[in-house]
N, C-alpha and C positions, 0 to 999 in steps of 0.2 A: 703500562697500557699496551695494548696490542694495536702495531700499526695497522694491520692487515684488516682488522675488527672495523664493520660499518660503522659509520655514526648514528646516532637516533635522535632522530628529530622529534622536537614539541608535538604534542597532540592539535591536532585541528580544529578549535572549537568550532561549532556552528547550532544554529539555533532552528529547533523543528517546529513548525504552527502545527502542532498535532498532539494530541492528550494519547498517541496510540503506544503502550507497552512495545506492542512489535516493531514496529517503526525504530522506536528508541534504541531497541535490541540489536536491529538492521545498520544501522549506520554506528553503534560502541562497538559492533563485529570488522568492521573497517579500522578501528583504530583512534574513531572520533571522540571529543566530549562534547556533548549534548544538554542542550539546554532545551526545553520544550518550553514553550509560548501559547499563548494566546490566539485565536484570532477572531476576526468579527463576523468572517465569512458566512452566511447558512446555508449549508446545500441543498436542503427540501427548498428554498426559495426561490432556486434559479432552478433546478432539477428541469422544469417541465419545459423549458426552452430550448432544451435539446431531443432531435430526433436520432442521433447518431452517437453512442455509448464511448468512444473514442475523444470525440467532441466533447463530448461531458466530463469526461475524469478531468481532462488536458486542462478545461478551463475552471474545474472547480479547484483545480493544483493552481492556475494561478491566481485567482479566486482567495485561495486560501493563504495564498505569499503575499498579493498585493492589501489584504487588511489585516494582515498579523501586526501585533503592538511590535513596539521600538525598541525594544528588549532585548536581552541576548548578545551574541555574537554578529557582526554583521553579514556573518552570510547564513544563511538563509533556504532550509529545505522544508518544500511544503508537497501532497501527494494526496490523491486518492485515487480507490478501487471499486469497480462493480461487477457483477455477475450477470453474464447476458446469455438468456436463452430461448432461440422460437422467437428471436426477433423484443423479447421481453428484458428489461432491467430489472436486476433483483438487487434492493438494496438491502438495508437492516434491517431485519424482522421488528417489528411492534409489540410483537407477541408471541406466546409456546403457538396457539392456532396458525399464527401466519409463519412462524418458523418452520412447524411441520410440514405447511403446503409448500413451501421451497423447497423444501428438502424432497417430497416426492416429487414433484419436479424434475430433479435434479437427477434423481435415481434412475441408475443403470442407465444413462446416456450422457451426451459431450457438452460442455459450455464450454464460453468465453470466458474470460477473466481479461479485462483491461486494467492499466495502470496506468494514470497520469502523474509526473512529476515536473517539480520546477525549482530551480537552484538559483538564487539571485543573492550575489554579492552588494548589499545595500551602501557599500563605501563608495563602489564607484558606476554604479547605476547599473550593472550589464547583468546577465543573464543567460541562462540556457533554459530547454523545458524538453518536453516529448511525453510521446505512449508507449509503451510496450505490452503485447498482449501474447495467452499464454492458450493453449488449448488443455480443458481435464474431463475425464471420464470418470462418471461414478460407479461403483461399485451397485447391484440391484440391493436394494435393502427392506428389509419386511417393518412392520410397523413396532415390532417390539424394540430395534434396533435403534429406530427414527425414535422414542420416546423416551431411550435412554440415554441418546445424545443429547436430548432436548431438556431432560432433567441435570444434566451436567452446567448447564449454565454457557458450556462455550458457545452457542449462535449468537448470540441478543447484543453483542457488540459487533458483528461480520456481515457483508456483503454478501449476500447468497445464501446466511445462517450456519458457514461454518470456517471454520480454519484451519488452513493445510497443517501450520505449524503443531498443530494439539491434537487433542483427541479425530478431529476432523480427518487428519491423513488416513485414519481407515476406513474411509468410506470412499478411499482417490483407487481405483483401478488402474489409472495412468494420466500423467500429462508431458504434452505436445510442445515446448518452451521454458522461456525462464521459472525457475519455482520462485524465486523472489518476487517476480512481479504477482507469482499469487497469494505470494504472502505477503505484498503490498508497497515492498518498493523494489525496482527493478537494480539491483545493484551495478552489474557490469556496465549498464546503459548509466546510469547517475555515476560512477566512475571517471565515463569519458566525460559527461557534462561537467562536473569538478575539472577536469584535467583541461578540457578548452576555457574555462574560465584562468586558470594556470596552476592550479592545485592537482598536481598530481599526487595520488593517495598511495599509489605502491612506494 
């Protein structure tokens, strides 16, 4: 064996209250294993309590940690994201109609992208949370482009009706921030949240 040679340590398990592919992807890219969970939270049920998009994500993240089942790992990452523009929340399209009116929307000018997350080790009660927001610029897009995005299928699960990570990225003419946070969880920031709880992930 080579002395000089790091040790490697166990994987981290931790458990995600979230059914999101990307999410999952986000934190296996750390090093993690991941269990996803359940949770009871609904967020069109509280949604209309908040005037302030920040406000919102932060407490649907913990929202979504504090009724997640008992399952899993005891610690514990929960998150969500919204698109704000002109003072407007855009969350998940309902439909091709309502996906396309986001999307012009969205065309050839800047939104928000907030992120709320929230990391609570359930063994020993403690916690961390926060927001991280990102600024993006769309690309001007004509309607044959918006309808062939829209027949791809990827809006109808995304905040704003689309995703950095996929076909989405070519409609990004630039953004201002974390690109994690707009692909839904802020890595470097959840990081140091792991690491004041005392999991340091490097």
């Amino acid at each position: 064996m080579n002395e000089g040679a790091p040790s490697r340590r166990a994987a981290l398990s931790v458990a995600l209250a979230s059914r999101s592919p990307r999410r999952r992807q986000l934190l296996e890219s750390l090093g993690l294993k991941v269990v996803q969970i359940a949770s009871r939270y609904d967020e069109e049920e509280h949604a209309d309590r908040y005037a302030d998009a920040r406000e919102m994500v932060l407490a649907h993240a913990r929202g979504k940690a504090a009724l997640a089942d008992g399952s899993g790992p005891p610690l514990l990452v929960a998150a969500d994201t919204d698109v704000v523009i002109d003072g407007d929340i855009l969350g998940k399209p309902r439909d091709a109609a309502e996906a396309a009116a986001m999307l012009r929307r969205l065309s050839g000018k800047t939104h928000i992208v907030h992120t709320g997350f929230a990391v609570i080790d359930r063994t020993r009660g403690v916690s961390q949370d926060g927001v991280e927001s990102a600024r993006v610029t769309f690309l001007e897009l004509n309607e044959e482009q918006l309808a062939r995005y829209i027949a791809s299928g990827e809006p109808f699960d995304k905040a704003g009706a689309y995703g950095i990570q996929g076909r989405g990225a070519l409609l990004v003419a630039s953004i201002d921030g974390d690109f994690y946070t707009v692909m839904g969880l802020p890595l470097a920031r959840l990081g140091r949240a792991f690491a004041s709880l005392g999991y340091d992930l490097l």
